[in-house]
Structure formats: structure tokens, C-alpha cells
N, C-alpha and C positions, 0 to 999 in steps of 0.2 A: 657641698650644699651652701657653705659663703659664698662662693661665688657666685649660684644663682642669684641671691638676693640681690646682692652690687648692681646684677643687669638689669633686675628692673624696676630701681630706682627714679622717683619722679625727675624730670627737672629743676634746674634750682631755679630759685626768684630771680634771677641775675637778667634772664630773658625777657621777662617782661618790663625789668628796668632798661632795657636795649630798645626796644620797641617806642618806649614813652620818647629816649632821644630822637629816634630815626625819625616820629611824628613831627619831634619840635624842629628839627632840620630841614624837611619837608615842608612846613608851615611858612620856614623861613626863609628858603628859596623861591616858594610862589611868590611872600610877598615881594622878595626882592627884585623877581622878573617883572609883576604887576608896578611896581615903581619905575622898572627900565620901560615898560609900554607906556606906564600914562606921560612921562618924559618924552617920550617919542613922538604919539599920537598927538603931544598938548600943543608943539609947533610955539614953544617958546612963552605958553599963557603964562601967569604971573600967579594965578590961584593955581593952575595944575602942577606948577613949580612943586608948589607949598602941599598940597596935596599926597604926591611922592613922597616928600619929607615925612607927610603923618604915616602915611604906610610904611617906608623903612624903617624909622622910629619904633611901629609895631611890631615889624618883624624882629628886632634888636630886643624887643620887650619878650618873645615866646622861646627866645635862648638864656633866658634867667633861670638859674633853678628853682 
């Protein structure tokens, strides 16, 4: 009969602590790619330069814990 019990045991909180990284990771690769586009797309502008810079910047800000 212990060993019933064992099996239907909830999950641990560990998962949804996995989940919050995978978001911030995700977060972090968009912004990172949206910075490789507007570099691309800006054809060398001088504000979309800088611009990039705010969005990487942000992305670097949502991998803090």
C-alpha cells in the first residue's frame, strides 16, 4: 500500500521553476534576433545602431534573476 501512495504523488515545484527560465530564455532570444533585424534592416542608421543596443541591453536585463 506504500507504494501506491509514492505513485500518485503531485509534482514537485521544481517545474514550474523550469518553466519561468525557459520564458526568460525565450524572451531573450527574440530580443536578441529583433536586434540582429533592426541592424540589418537600419542599413547602417546611427539611431537604429543605438536602438539595437536598447533592445539587447533588455534582453540581458530578463536573464537576471
Amino acid at each position: 500500500m506504500g507504494h501506491a501512495v509514492l505513485l500518485h504523488r503531485r509534482p514537485a515545484q521544481h517545474s514550474h521553476y523550469g518553466l519561468i527560465i525557459m520564458k526568460r530564455i525565450a524572451a531573450f532570444t527574440i530580443a536578441t534576433w529583433s536586434a540582429a533585424a533592426i541592424l540589418y534592416f537600419g542599413q547602417h542608421s546611427v539611431a537604429l545602431i543605438a536602438l539595437s543596443g536598447v533592445v539587447v541591453l533588455g534582453g540581458f536585463d530578463l536573464l537576471r534573476p
